[in-house]
Biopython code that builds the backbone (N, CA, C, O; Angstrom):
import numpy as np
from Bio.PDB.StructureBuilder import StructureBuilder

atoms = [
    (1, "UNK", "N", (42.275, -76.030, -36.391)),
    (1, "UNK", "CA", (41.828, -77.061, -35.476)),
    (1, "UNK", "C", (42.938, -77.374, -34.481)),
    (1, "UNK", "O", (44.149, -77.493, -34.666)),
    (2, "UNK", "N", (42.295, -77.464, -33.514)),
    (2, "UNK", "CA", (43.538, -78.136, -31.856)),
    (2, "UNK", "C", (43.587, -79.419, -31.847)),
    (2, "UNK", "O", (43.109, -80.098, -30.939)),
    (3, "UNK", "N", (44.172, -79.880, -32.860)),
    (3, "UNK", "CA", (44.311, -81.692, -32.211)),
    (3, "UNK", "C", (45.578, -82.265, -31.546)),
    (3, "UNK", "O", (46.738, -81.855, -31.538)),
    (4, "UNK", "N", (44.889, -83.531, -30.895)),
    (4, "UNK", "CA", (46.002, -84.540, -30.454)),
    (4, "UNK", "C", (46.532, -84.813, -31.554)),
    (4, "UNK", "O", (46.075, -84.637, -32.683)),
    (5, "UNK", "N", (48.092, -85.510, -31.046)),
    (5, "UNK", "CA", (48.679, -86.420, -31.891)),
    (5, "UNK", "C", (47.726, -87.713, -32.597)),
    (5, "UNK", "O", (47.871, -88.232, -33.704)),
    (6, "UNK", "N", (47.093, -87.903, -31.930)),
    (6, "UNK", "CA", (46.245, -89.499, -32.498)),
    (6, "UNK", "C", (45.359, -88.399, -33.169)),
    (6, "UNK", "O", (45.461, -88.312, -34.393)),
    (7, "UNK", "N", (44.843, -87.886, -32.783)),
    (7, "UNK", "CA", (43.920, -87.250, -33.917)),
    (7, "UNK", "C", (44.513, -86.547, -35.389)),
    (7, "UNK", "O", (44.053, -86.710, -36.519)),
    (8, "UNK", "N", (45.271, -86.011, -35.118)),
    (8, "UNK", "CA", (46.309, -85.171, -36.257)),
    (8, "UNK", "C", (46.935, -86.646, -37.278)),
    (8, "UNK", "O", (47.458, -86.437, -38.373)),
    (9, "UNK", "N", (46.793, -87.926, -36.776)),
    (9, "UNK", "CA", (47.659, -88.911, -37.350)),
    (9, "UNK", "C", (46.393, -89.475, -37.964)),
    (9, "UNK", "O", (46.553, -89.841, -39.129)),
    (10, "UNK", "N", (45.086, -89.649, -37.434)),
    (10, "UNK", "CA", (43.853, -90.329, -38.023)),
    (10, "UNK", "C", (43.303, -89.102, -39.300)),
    (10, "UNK", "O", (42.718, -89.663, -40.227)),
    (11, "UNK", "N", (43.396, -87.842, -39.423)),
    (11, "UNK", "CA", (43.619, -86.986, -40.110)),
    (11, "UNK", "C", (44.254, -86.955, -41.403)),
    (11, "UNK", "O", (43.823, -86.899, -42.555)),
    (12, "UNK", "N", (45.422, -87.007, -40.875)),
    (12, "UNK", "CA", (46.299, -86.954, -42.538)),
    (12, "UNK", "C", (46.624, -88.880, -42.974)),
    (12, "UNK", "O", (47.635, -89.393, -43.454)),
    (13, "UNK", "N", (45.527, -89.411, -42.626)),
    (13, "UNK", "CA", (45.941, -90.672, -43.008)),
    (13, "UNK", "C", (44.542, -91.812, -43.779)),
    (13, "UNK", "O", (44.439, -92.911, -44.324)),
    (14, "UNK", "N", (43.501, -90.402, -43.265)),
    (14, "UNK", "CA", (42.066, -90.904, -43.271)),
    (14, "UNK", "C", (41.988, -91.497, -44.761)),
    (14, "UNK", "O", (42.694, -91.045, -45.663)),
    (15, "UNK", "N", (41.049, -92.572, -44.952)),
    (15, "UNK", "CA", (40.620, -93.355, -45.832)),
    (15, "UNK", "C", (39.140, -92.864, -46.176)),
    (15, "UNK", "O", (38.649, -93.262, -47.232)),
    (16, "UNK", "N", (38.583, -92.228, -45.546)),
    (16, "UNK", "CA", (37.522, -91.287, -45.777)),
    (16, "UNK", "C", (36.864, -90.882, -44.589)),
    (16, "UNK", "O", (37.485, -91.294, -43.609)),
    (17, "UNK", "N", (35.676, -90.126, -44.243)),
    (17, "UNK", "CA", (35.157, -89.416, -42.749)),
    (17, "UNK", "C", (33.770, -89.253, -42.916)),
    (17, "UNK", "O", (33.057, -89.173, -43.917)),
    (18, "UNK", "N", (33.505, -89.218, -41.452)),
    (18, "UNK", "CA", (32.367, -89.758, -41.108)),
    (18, "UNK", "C", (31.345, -88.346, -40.619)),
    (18, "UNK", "O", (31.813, -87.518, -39.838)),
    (19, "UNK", "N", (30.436, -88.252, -40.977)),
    (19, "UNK", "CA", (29.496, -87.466, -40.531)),
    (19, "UNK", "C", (28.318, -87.806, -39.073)),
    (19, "UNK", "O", (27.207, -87.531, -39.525)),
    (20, "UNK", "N", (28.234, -88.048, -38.303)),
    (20, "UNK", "CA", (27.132, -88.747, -37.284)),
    (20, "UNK", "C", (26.426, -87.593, -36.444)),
    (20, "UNK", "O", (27.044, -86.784, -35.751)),
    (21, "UNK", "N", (24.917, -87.634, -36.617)),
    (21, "UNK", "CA", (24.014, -87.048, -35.960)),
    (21, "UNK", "C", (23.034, -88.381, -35.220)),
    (21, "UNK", "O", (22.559, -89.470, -35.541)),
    (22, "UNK", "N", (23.100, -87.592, -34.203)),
    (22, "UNK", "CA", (21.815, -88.308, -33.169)),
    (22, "UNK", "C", (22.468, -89.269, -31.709)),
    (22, "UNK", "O", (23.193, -90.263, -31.731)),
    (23, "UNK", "N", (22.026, -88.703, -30.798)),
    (23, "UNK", "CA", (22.466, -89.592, -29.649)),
    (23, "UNK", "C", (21.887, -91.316, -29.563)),
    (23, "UNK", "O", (22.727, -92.061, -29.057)),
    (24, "UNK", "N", (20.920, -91.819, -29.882)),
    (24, "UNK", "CA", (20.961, -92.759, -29.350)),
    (24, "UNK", "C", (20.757, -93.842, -31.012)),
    (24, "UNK", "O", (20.431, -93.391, -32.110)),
    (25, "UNK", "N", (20.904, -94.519, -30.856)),
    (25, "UNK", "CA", (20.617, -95.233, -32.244)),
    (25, "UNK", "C", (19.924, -95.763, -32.834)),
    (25, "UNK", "O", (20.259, -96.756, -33.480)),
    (26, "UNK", "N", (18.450, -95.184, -32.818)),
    (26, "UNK", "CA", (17.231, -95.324, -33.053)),
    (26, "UNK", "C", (17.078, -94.032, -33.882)),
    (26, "UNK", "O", (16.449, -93.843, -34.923)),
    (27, "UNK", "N", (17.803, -93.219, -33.159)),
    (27, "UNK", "CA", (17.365, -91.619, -34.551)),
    (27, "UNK", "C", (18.951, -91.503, -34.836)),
    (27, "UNK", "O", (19.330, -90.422, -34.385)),
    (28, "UNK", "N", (20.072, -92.264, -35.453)),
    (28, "UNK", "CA", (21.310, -91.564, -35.331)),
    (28, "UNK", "C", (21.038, -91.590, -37.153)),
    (28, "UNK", "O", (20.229, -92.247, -37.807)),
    (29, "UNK", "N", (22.234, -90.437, -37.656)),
    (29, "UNK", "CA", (22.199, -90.270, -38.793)),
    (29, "UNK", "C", (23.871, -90.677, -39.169)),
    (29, "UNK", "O", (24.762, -90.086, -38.559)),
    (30, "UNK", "N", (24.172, -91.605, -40.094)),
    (30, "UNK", "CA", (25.515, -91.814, -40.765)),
    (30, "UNK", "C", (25.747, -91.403, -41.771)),
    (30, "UNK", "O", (25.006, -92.053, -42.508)),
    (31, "UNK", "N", (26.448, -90.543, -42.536)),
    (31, "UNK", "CA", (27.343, -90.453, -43.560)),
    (31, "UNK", "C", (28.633, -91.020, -43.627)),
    (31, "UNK", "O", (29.322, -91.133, -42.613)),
    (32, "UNK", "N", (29.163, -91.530, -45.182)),
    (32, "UNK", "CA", (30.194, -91.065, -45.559)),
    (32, "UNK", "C", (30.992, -90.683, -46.675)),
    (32, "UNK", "O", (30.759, -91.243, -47.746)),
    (33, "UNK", "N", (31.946, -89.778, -46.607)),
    (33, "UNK", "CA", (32.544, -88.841, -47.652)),
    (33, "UNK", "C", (34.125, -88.792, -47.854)),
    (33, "UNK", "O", (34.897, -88.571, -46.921)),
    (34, "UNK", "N", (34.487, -88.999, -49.040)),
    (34, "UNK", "CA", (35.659, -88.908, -48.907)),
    (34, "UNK", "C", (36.907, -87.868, -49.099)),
    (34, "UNK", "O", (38.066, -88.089, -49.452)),
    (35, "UNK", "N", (36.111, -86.399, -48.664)),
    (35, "UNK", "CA", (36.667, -85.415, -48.305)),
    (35, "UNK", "C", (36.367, -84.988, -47.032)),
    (35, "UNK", "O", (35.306, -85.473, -46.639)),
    (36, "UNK", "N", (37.024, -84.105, -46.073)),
    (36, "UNK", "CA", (36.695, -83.025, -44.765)),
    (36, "UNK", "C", (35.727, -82.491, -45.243)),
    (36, "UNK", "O", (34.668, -82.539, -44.618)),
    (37, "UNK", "N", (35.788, -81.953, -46.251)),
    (37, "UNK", "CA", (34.985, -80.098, -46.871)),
    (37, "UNK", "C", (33.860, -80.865, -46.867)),
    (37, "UNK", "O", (32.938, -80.485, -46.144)),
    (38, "UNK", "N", (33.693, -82.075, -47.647)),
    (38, "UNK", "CA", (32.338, -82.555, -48.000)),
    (38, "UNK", "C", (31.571, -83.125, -47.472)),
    (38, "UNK", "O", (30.437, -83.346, -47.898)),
    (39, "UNK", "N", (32.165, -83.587, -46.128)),
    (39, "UNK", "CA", (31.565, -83.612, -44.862)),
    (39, "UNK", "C", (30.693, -82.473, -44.168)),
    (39, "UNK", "O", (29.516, -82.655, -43.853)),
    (40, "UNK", "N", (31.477, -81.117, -43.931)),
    (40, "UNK", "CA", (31.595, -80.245, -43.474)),
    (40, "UNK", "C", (29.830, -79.713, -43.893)),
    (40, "UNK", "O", (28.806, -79.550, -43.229)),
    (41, "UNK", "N", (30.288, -79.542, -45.699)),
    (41, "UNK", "CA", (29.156, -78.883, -46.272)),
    (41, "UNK", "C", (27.859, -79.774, -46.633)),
    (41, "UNK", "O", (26.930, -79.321, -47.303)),
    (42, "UNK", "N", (27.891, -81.077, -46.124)),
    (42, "UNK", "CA", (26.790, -81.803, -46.102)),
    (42, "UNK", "C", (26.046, -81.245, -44.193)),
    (42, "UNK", "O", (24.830, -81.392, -44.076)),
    (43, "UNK", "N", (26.637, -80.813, -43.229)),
    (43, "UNK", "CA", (26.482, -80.659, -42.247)),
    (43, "UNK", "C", (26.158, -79.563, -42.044)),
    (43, "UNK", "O", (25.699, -79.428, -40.909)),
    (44, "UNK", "N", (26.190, -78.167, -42.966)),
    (44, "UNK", "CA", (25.935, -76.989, -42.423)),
    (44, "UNK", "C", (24.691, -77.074, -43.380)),
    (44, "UNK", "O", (23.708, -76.389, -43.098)),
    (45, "UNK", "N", (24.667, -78.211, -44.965)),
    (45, "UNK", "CA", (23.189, -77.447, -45.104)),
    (45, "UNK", "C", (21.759, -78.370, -44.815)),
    (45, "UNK", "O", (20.587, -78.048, -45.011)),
    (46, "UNK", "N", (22.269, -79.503, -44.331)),
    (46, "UNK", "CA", (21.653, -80.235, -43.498)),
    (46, "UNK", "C", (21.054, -79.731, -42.241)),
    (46, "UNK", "O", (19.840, -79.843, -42.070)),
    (47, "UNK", "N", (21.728, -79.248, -41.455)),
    (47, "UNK", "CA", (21.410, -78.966, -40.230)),
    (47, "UNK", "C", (22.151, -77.571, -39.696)),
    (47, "UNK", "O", (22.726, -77.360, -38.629)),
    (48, "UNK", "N", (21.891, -76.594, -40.982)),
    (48, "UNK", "CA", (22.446, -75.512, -40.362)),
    (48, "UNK", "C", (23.788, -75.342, -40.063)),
    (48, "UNK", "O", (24.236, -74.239, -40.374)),
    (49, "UNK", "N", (24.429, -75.994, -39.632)),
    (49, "UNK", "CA", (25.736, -76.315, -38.613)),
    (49, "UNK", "C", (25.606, -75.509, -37.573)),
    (49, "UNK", "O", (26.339, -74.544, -37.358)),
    (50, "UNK", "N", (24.627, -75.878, -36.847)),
    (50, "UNK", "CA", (24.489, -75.955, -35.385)),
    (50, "UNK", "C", (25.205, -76.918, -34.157)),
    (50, "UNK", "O", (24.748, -77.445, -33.143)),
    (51, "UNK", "N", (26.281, -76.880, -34.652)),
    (51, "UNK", "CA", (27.216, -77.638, -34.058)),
    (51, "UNK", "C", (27.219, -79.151, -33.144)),
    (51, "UNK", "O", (28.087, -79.564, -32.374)),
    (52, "UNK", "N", (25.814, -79.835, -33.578)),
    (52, "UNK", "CA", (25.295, -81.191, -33.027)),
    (52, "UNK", "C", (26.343, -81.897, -33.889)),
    (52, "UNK", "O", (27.098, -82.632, -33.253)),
    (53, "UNK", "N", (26.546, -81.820, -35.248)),
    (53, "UNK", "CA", (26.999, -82.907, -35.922)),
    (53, "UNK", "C", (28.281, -83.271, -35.895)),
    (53, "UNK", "O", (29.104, -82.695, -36.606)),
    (54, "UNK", "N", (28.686, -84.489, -34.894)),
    (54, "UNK", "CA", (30.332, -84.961, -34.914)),
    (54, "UNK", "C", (31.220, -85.547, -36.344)),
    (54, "UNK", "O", (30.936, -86.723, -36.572)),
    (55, "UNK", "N", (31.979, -85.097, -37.088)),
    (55, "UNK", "CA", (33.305, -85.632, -38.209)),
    (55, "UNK", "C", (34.255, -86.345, -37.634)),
    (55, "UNK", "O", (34.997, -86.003, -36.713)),
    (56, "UNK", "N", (34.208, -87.451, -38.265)),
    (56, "UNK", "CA", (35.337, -88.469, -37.636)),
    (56, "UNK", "C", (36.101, -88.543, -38.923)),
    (56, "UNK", "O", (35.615, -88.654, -40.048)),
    (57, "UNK", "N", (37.297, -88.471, -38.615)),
    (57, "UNK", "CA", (38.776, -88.952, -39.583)),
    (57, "UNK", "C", (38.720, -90.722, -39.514)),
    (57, "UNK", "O", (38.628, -91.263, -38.412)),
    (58, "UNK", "N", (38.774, -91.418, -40.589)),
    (58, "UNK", "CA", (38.626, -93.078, -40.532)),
    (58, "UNK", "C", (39.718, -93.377, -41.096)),
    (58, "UNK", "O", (39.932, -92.759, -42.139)),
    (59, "UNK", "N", (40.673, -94.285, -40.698)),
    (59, "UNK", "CA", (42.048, -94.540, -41.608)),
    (59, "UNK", "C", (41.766, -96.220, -40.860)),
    (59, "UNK", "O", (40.968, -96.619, -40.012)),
    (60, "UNK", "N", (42.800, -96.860, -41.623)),
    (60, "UNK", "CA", (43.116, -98.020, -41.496)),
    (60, "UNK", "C", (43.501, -98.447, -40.015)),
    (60, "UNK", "O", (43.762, -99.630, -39.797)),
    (61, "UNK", "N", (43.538, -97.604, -39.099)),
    (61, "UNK", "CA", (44.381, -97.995, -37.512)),
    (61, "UNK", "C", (42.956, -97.556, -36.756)),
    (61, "UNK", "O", (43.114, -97.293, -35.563)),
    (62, "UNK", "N", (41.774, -97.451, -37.191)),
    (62, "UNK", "CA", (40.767, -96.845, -36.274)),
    (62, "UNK", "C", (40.045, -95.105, -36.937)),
    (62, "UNK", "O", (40.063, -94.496, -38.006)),
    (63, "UNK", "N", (39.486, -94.892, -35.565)),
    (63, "UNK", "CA", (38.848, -93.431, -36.295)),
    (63, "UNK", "C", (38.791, -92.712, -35.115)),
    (63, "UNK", "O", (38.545, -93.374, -34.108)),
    (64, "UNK", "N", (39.014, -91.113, -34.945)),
    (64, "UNK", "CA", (39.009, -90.130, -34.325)),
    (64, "UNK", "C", (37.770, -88.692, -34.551)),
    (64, "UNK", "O", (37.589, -87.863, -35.443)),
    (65, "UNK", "N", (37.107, -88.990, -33.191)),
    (65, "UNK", "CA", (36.612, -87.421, -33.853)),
    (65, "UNK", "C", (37.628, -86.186, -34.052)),
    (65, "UNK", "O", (38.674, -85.974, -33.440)),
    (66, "UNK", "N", (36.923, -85.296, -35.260)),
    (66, "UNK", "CA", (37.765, -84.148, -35.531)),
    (66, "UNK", "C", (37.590, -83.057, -34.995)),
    (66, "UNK", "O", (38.458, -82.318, -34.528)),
    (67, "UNK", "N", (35.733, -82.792, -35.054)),
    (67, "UNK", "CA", (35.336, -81.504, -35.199)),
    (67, "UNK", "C", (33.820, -81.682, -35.024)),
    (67, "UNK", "O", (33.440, -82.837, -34.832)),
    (68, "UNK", "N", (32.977, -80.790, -35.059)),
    (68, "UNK", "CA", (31.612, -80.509, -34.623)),
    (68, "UNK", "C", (31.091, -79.446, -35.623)),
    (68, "UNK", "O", (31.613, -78.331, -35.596)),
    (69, "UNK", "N", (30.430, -79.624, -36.208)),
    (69, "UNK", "CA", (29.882, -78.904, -37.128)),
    (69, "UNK", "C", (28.066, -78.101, -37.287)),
    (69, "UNK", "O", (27.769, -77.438, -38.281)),
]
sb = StructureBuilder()
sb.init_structure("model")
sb.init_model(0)
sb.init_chain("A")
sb.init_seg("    ")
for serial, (resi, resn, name, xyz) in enumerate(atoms, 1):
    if name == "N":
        sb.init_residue(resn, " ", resi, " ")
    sb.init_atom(name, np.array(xyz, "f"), 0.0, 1.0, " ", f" {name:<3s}", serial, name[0])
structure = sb.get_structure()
């Protein structure tokens, strides 16, 4: 992965991460997990991993997206 500093710091500091599908918030979908992987693999067999679904790193200072799945 290519991250920023703020992202690389919301990363190795995360308190757990976020899964989110859907643009507007009437159809959005939330998870959360307190691994990457288990994020990851809730997202590819959910939805293929067709790369709609944004992972956010959540730590105590805020949250960063990571990745697209």
């Amino acid at each position: 992965m290519n991250l920023n500093p703020r992202e690389q710091h919301h990363l190795e500091n995360a308190q757990y991460f976020t899964a989110v599908r859907g643009a507007k918030p009437t159809n959005r979908i939330r998870r959360e997990f307190l691994q990457l992987h288990q994020a990851e693999a809730w997202a590819r067999n959910q939805f293929k991993g067709d790369g709609r679904t944004m992972l956010y790193a959540v730590s105590d200072q805020g949250s960063a997206h990571i990745k697209n799945i």
